[in-house]
MDAnalysis code that builds the backbone (N, CA, C; Angstrom):
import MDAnalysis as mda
import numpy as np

u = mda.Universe.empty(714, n_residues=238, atom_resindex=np.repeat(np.arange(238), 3), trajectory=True)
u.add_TopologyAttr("name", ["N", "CA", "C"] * 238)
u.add_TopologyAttr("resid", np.arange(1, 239))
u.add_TopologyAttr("resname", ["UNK", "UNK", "UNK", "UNK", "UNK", "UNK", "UNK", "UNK", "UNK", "UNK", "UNK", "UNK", "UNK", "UNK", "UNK", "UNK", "UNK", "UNK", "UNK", "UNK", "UNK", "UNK", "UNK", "UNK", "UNK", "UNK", "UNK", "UNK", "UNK", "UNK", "UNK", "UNK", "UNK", "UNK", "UNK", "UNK", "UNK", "UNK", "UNK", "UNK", "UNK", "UNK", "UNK", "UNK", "UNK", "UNK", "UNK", "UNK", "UNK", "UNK", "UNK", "UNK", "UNK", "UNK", "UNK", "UNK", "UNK", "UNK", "UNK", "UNK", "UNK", "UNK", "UNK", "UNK", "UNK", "UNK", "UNK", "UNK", "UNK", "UNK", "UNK", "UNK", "UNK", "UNK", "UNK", "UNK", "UNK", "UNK", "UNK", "UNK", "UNK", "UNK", "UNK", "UNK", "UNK", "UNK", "UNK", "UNK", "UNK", "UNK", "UNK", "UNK", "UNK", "UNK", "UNK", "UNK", "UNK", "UNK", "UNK", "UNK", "UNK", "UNK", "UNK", "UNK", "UNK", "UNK", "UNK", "UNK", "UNK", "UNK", "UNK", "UNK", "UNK", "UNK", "UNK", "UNK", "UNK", "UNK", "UNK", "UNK", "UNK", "UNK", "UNK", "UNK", "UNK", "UNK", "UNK", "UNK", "UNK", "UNK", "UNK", "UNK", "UNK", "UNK", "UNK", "UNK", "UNK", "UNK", "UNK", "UNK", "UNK", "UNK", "UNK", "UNK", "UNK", "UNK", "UNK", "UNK", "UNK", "UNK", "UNK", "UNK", "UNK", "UNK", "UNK", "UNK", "UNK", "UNK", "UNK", "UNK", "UNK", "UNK", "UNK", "UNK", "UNK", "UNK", "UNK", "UNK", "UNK", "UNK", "UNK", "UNK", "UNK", "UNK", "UNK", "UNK", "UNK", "UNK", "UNK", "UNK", "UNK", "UNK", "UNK", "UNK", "UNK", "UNK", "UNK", "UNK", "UNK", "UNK", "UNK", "UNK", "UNK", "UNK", "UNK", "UNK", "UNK", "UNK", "UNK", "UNK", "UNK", "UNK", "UNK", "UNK", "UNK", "UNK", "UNK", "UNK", "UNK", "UNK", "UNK", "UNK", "UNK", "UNK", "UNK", "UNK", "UNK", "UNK", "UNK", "UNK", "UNK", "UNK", "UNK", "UNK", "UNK", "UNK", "UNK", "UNK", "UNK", "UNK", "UNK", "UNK", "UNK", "UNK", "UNK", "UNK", "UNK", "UNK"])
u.atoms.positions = np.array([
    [46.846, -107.215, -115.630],
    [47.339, -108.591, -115.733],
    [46.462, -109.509, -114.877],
    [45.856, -110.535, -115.611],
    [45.150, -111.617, -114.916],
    [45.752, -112.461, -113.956],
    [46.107, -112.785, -112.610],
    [46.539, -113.448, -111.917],
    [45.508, -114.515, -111.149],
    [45.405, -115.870, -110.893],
    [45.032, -116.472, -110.365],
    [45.312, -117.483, -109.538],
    [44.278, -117.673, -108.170],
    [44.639, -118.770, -107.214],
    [43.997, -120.006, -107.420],
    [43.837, -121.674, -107.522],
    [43.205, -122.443, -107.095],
    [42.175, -122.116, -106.061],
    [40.906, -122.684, -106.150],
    [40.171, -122.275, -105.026],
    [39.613, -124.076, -104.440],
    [39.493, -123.715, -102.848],
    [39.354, -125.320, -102.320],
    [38.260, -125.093, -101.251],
    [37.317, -125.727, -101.300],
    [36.275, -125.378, -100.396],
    [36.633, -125.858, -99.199],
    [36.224, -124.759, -98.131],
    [36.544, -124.909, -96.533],
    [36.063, -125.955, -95.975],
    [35.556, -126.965, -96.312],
    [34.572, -127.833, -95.897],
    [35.518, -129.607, -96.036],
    [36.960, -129.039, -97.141],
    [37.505, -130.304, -98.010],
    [38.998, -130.351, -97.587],
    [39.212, -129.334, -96.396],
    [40.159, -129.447, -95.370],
    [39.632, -129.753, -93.646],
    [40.937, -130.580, -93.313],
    [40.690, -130.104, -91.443],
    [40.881, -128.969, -90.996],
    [39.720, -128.437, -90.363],
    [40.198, -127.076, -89.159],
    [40.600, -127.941, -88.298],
    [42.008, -127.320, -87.671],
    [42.909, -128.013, -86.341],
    [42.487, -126.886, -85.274],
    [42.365, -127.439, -84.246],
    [42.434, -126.421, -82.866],
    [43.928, -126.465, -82.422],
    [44.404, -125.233, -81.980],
    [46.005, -124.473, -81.386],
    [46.391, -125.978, -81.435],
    [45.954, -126.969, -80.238],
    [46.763, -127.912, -79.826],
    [47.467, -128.819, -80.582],
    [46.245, -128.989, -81.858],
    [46.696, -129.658, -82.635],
    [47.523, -129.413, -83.319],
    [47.863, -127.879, -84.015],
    [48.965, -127.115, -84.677],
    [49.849, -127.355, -83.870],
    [50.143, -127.230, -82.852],
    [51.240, -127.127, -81.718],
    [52.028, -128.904, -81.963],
    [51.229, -129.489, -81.852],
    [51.402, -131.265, -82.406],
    [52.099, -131.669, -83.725],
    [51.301, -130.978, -84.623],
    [51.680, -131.060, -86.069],
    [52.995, -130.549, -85.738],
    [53.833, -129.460, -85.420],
    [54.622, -128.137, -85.545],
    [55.853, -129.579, -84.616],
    [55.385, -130.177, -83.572],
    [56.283, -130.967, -82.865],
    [56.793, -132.086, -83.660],
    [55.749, -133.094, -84.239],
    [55.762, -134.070, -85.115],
    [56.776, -133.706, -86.409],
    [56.639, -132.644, -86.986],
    [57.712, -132.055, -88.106],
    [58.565, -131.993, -87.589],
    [59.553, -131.735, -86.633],
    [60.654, -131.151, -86.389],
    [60.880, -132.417, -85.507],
    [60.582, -132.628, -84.670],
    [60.881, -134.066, -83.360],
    [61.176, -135.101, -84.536],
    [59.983, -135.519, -84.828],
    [59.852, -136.944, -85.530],
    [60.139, -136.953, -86.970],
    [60.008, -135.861, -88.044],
    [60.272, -136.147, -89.769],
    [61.001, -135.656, -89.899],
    [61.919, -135.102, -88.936],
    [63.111, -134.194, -89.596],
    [62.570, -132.741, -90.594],
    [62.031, -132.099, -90.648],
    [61.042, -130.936, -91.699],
    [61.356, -130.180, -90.743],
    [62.120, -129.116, -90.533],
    [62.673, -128.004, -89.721],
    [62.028, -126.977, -89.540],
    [62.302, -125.820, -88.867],
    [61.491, -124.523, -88.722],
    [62.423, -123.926, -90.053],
    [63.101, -123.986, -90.662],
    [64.123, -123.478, -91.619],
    [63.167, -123.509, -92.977],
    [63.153, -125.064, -93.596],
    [62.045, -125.397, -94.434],
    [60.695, -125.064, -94.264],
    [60.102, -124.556, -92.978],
    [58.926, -124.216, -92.823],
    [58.711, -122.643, -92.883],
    [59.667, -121.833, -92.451],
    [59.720, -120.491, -92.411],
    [59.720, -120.444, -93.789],
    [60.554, -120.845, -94.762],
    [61.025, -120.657, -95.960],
    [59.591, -120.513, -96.802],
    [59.269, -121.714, -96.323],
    [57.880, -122.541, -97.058],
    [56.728, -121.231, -97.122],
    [56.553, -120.841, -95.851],
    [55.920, -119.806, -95.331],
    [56.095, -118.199, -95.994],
    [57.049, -117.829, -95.961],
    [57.753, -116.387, -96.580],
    [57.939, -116.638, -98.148],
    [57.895, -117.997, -98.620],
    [57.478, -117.980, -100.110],
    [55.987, -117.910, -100.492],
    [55.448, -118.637, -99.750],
    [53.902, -117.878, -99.583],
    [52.879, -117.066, -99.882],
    [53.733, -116.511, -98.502],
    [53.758, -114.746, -98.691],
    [53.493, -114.277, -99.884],
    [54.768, -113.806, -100.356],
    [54.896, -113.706, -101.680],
    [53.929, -114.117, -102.845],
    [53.740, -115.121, -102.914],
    [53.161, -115.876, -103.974],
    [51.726, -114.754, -103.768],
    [51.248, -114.564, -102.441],
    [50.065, -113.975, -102.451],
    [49.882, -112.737, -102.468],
    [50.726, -112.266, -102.384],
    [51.194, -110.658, -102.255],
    [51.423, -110.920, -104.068],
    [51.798, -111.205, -104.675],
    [51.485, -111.335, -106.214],
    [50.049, -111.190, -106.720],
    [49.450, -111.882, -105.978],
    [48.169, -112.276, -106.872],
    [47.057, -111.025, -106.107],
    [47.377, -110.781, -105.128],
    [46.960, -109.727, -104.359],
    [46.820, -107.633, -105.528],
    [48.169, -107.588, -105.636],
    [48.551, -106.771, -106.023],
    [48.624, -106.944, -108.090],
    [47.549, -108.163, -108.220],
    [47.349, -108.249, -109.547],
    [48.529, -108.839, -110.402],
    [49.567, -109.814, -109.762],
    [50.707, -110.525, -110.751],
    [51.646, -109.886, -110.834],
    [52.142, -108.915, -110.365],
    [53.660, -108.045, -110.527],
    [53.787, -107.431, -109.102],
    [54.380, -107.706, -108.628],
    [55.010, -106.785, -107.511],
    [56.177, -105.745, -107.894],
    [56.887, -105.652, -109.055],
    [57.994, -104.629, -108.960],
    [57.848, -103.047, -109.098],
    [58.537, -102.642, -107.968],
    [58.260, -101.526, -108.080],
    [56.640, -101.066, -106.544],
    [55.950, -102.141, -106.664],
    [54.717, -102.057, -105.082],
    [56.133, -101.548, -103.695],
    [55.248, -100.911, -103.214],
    [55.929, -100.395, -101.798],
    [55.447, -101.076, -100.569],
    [56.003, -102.027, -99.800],
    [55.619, -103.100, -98.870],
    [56.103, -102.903, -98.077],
    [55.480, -102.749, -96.628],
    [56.270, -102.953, -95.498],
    [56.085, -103.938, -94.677],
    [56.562, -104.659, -93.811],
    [56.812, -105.884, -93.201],
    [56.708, -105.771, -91.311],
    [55.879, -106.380, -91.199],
    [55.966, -106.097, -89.682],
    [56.046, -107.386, -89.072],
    [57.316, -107.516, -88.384],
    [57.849, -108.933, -87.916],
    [57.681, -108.889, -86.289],
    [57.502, -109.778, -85.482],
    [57.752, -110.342, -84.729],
    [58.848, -111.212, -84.244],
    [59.361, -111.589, -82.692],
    [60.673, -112.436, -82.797],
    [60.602, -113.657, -83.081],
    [59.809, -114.171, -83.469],
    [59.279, -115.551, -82.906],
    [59.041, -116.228, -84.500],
    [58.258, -117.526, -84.479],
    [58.219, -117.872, -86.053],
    [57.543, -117.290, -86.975],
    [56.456, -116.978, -86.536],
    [55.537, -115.703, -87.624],
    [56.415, -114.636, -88.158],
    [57.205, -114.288, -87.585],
    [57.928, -113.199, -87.699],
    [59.304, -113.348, -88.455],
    [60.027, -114.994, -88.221],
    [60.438, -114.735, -88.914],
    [60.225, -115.554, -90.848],
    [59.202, -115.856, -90.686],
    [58.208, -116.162, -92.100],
    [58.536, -114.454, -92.310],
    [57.533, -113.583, -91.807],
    [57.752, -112.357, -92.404],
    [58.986, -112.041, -93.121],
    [60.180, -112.526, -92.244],
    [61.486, -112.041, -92.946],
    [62.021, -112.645, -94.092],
    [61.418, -113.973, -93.987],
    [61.409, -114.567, -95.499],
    [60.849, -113.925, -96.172],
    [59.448, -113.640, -96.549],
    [58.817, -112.915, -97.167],
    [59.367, -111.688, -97.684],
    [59.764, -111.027, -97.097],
    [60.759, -109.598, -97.300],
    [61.556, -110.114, -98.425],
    [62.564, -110.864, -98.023],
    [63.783, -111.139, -98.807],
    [63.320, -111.835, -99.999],
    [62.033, -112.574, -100.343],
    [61.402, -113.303, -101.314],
    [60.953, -111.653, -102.443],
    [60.115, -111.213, -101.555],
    [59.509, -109.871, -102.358],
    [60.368, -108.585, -103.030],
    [61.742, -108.585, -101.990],
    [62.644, -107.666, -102.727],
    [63.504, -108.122, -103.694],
    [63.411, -109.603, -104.022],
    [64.062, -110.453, -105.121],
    [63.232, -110.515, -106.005],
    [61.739, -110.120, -105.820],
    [61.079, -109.940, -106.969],
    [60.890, -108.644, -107.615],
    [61.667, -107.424, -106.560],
    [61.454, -106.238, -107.636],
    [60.319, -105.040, -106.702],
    [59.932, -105.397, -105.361],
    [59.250, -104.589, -104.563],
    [60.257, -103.981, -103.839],
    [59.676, -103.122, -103.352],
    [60.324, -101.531, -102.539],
    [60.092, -102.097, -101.332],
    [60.704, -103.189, -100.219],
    [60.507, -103.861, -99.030],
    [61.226, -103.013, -98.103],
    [60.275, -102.917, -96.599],
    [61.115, -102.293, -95.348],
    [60.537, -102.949, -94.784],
    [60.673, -103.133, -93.735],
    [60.542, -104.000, -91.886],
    [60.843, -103.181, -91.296],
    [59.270, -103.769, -90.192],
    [60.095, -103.166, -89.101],
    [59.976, -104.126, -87.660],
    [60.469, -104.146, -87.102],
    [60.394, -105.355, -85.746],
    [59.844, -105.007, -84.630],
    [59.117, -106.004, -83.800],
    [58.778, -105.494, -82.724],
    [59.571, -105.547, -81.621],
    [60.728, -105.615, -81.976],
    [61.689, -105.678, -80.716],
    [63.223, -105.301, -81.409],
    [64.002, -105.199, -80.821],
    [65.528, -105.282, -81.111],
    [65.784, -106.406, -81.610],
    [66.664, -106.457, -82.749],
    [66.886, -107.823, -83.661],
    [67.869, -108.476, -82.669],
    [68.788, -108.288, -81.505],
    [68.610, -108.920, -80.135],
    [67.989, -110.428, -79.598],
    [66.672, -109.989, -80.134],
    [65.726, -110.643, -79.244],
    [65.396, -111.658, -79.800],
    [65.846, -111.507, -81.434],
    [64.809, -112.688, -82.476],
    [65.888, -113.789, -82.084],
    [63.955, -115.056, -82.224],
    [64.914, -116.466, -81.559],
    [65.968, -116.530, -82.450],
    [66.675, -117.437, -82.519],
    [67.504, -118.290, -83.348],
    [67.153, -117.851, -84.888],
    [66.246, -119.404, -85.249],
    [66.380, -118.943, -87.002],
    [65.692, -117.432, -87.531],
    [64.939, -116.903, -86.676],
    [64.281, -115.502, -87.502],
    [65.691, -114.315, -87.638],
    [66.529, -114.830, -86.450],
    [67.902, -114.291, -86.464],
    [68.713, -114.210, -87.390],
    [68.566, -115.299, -88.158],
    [69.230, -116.079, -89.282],
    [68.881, -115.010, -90.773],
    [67.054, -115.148, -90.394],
    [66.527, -114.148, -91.625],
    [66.999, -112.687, -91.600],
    [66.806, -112.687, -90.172],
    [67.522, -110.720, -90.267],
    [68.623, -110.450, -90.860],
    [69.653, -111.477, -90.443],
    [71.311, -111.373, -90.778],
    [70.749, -111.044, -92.661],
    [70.245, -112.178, -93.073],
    [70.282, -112.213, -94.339],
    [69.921, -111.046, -95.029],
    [68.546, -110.313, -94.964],
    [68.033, -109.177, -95.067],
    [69.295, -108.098, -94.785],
    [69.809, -107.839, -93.714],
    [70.890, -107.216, -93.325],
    [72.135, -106.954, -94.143],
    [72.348, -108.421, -94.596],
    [73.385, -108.546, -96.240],
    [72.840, -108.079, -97.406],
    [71.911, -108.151, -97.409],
    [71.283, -107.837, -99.088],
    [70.762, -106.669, -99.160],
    [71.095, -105.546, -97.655],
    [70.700, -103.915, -97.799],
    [69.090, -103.811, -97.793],
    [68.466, -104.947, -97.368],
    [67.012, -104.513, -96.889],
    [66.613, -103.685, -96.039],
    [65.869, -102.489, -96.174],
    [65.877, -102.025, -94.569],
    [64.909, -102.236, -93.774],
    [65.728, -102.332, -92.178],
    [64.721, -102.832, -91.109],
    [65.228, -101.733, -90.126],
    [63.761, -101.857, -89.430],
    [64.256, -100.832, -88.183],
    [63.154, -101.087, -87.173],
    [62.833, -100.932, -86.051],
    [62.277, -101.397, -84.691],
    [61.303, -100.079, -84.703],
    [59.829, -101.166, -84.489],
    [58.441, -100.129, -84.288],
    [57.929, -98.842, -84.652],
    [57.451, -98.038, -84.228],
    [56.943, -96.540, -85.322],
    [58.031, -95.833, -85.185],
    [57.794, -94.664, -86.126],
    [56.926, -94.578, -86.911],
    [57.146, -96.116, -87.931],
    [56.080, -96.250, -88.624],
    [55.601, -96.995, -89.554],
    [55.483, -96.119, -91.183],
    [55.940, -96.514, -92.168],
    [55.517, -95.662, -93.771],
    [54.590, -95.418, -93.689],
    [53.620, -94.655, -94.361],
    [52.493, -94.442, -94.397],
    [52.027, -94.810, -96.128],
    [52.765, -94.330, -96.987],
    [52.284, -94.794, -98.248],
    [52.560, -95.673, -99.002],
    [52.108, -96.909, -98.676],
    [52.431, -98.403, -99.167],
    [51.294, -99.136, -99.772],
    [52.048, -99.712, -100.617],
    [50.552, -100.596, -101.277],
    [49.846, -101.725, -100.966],
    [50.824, -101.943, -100.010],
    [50.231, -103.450, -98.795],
    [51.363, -103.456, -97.746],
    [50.695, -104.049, -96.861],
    [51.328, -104.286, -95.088],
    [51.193, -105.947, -95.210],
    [52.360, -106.016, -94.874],
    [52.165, -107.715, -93.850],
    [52.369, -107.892, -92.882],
    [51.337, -108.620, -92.098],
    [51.514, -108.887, -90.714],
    [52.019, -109.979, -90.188],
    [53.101, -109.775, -89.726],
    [53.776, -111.271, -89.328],
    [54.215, -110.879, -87.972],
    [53.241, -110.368, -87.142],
    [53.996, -110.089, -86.029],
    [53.352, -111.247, -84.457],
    [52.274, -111.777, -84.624],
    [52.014, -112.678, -83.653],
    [51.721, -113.728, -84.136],
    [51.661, -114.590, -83.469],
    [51.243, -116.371, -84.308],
    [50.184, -116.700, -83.660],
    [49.643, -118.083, -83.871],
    [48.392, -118.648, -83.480],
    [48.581, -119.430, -81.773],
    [49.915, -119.156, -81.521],
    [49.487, -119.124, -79.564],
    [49.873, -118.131, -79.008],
    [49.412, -116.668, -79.555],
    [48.775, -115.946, -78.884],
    [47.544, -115.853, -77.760],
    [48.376, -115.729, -76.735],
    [47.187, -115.520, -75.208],
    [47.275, -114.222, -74.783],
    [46.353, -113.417, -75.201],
    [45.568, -112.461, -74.194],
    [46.061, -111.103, -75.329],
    [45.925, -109.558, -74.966],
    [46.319, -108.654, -75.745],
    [47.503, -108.489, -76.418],
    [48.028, -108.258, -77.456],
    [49.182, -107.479, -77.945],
    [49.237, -106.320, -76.592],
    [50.915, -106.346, -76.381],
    [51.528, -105.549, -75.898],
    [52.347, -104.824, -76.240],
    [53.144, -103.681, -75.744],
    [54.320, -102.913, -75.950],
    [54.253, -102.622, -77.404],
    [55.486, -102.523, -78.184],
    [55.965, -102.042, -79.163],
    [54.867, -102.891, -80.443],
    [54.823, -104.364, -80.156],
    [53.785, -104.810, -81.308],
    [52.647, -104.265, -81.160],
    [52.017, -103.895, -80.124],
    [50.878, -103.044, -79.982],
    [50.709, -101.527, -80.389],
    [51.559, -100.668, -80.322],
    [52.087, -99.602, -80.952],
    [52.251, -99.837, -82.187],
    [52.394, -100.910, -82.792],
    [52.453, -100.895, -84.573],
    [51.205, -101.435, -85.143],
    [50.584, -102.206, -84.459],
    [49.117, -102.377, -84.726],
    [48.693, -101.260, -85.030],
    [48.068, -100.820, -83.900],
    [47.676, -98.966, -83.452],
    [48.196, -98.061, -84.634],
    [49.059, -98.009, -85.203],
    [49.840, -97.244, -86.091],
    [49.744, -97.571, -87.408],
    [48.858, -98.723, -87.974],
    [48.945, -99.577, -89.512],
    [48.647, -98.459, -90.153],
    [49.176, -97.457, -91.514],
    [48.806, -97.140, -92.540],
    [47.604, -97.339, -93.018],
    [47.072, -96.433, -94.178],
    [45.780, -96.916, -94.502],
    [46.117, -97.905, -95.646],
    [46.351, -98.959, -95.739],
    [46.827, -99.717, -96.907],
    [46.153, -101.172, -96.833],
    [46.062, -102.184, -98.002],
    [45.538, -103.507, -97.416],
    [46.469, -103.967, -96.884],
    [46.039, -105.164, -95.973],
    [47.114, -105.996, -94.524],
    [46.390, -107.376, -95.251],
    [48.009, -108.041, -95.470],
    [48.298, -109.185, -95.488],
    [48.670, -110.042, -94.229],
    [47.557, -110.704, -93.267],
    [48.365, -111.476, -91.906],
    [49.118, -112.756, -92.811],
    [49.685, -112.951, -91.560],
    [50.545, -114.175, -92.092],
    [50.189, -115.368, -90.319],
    [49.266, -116.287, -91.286],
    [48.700, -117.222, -90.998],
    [47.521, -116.925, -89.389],
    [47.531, -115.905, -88.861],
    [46.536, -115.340, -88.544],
    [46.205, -113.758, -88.176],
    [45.546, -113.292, -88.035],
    [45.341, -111.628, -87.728],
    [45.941, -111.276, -86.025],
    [47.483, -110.519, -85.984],
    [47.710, -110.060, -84.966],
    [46.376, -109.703, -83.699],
    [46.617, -110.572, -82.961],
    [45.589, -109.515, -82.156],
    [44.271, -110.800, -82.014],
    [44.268, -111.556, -82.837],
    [42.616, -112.800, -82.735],
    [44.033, -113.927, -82.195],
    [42.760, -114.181, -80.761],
    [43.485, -115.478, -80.177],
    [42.513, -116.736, -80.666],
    [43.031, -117.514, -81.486],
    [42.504, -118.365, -81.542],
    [42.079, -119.352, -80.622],
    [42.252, -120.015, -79.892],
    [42.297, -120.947, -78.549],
    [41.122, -120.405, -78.010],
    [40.688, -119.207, -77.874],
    [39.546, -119.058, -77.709],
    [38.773, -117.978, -78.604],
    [39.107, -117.969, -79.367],
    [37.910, -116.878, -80.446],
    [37.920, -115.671, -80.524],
    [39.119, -115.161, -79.862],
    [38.856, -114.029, -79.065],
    [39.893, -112.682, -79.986],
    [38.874, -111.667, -80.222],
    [39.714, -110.591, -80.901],
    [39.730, -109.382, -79.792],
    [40.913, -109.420, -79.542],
    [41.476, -108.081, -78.772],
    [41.509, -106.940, -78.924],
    [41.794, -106.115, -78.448],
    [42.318, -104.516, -78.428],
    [43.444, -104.312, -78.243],
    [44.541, -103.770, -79.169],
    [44.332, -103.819, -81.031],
    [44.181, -105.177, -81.185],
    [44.417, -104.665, -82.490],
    [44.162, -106.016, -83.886],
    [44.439, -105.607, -84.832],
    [44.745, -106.282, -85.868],
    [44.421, -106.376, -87.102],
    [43.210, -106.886, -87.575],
    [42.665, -105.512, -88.571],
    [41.490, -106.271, -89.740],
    [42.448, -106.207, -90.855],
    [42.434, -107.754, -91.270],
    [42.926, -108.259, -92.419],
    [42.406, -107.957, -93.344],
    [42.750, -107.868, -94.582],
    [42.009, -108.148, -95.956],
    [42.223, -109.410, -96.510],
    [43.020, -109.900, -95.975],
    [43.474, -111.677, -96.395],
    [44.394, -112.008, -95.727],
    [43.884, -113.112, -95.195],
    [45.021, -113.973, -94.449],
    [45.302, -115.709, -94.927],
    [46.448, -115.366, -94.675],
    [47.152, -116.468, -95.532],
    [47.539, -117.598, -94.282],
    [47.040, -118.368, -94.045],
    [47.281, -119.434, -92.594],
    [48.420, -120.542, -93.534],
    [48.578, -121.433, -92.492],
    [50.000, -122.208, -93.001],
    [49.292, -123.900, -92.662],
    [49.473, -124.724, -93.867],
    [49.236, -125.791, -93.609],
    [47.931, -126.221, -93.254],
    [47.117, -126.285, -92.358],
    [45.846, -126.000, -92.340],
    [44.913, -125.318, -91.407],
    [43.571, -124.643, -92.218],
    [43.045, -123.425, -91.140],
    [42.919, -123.742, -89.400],
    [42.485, -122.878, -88.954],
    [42.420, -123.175, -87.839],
    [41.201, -122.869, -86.884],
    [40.614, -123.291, -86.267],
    [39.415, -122.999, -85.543],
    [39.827, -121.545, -84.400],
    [38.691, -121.275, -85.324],
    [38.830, -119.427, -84.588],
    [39.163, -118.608, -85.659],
    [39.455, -118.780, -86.830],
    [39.936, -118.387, -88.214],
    [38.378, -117.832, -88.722],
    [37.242, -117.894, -88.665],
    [35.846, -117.817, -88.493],
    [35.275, -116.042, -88.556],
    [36.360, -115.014, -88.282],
    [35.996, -113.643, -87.939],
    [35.942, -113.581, -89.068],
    [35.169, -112.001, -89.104],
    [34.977, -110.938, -89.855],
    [37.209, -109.840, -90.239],
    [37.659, -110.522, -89.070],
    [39.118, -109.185, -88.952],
    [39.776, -110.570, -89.838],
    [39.295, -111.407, -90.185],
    [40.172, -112.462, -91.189],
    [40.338, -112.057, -92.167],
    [39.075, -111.563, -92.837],
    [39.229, -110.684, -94.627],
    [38.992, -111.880, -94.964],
    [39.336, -111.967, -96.836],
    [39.690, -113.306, -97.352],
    [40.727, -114.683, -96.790],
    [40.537, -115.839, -96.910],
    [41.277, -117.010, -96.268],
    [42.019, -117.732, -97.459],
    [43.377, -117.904, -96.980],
    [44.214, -118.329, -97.978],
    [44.915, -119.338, -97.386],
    [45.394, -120.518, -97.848],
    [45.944, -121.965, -97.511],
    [47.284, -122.143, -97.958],
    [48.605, -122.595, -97.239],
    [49.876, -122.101, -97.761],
    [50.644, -123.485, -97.551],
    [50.905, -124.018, -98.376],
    [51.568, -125.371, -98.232],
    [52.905, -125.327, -97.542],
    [53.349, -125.810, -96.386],
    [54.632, -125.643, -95.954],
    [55.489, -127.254, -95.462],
    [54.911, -127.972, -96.366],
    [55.377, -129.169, -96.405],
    [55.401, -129.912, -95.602],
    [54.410, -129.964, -95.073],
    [53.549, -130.948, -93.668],
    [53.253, -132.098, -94.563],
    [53.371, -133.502, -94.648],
    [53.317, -134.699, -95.121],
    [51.841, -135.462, -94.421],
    [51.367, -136.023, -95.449],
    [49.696, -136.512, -94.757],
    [49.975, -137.405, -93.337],
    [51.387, -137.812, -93.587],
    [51.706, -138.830, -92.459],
    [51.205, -137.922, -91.019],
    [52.039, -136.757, -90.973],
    [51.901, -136.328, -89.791],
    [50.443, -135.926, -89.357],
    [49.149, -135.623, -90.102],
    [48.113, -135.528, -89.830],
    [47.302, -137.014, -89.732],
    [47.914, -138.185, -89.907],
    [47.587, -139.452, -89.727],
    [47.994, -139.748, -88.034],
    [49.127, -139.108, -87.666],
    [49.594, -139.362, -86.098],
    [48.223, -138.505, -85.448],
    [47.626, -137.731, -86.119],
    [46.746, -137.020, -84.753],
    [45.406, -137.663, -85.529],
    [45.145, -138.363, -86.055],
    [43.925, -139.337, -86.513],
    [43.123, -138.399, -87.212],
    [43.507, -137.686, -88.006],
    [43.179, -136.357, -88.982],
    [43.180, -136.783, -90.360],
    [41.560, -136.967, -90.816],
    [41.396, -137.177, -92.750],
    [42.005, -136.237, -92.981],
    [42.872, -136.694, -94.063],
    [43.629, -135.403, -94.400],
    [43.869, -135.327, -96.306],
    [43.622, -135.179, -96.967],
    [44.028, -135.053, -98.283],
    [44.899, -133.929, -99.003],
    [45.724, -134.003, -99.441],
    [45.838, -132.713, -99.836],
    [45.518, -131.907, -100.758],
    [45.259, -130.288, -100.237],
    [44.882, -129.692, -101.111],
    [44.958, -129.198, -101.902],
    [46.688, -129.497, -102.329],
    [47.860, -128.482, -102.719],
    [48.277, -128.778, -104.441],
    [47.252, -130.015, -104.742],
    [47.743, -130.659, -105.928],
    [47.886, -129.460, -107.285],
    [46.868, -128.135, -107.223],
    [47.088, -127.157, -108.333],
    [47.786, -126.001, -107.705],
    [48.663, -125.985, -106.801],
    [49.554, -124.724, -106.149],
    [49.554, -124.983, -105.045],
    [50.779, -124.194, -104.507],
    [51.208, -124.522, -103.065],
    [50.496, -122.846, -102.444],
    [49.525, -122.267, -103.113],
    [48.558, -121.334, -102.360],
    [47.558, -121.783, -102.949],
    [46.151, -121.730, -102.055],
    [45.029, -121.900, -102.794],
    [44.260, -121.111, -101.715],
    [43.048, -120.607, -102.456],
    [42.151, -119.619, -101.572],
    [41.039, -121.102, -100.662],
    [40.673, -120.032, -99.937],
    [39.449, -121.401, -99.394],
    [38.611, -120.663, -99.546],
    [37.450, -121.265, -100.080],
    [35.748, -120.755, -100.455],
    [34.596, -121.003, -99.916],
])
């Protein structure tokens, strides 16, 4: 089955540095009302969408596992889960912590997953025979190594392709910097727009994920901004 993405040259978006994501991420939620709710959502539909086109246009029946974090990356991942097992994939998670720990709304995603008999369970073992991994376990203000239990599931990835979710566990962006572990991606799917330090080799392919950031808010940080989203709310960058 033929599946396809829009493609948008890297050159016809802004790369933002951390701070500026961190700005954008304030400006949505402080000032436009656009929630972490609508953005997780936005995000974990995504996912999906690319984990489709990834796996050639059908997911039902693909064996996926999910590796979440507590935090917002993580819980995008859990959207993602609950998006992919509504499409007919064999979805498990697993967390890097006790579902305890997850802030607020990723809390929200577990409960949900939790109702609908998804299974999740906390760090290795990990499946081993899956047809793709997603990584949703650190975000883009990551400072310094993966630790503890997310570091143990790094260390532990299956031999399967890895989907990050919006950057590769383990690359700190803020400064360029890829750690011990990591993830090498085969595609990463960033949110809204790339980001400086996005530039490695452990990136794989680069994918652009609309999560309903409005040009306004890239007008508050004095950012040309167009959007890129006019033929899909995924598009590859080239």
């Amino acid at each position: 089955m033929s599946y396809s993405l829009p493609t948008v040259a890297r050159d016809a978006v802004p790369w933002l540095s951390v701070d500026q994501m961190i700005e954008v991420d304030r400006l949505m939620i402080e000032e436009l009302g656009i929630g972490l709710v609508q953005m997780m959502e936005n995000a974990g539909r995504g996912v999906a969408v690319l984990t489709r086109h990834l796996l050639g246009g059908d997911v039902a029946g693909a064996r996926i596992v999910v590796l979440s974090g507590t935090g917002g990356n993580g819980g995008g991942g859990l959207a993602a889960a609950r998006h992919l097992a509504n499409a007919g994939a064999t979805v498990e998670v697993r967390l890097s912590a006790e579902p305890a720990r997850l802030t607020p709304i990723p809390a929200e995603q577990h409960a949900i997953l939790m109702r609908l008999g998804v299974p999740v369970a906390v760090g290795v073992p990990l499946p081993r025979h899956v047809d793709l991994v997603v990584d949703a376990l650190l975000g883009y203000s990551l400072v310094g190594a993966p630790r503890g239990t997310a570091a143990e599931m790094i260390r532990a990835l299956p031999p399967a392709p890895r989907l990050s979710l919006d950057v590769p566990s383990g690359l700190e962006l803020s400064t360029s910097t890829v750690h011990e572990p990591h993830v090498d991606a085969s595609a990463t799917l960033t949110l809204a727009a790339p980001k400086h330090g996005l530039e490695h080799p452990a990136v794989g392919a680069l994918y652009l994920a609309d999560i309903s950031v409005p040009e306004v808010a890239y007008d508050r940080l004095s950012v040309g901004y167009r959007s890129p989203f006019s033929g899909g709310a995924v598009v590859a960058l080239g």
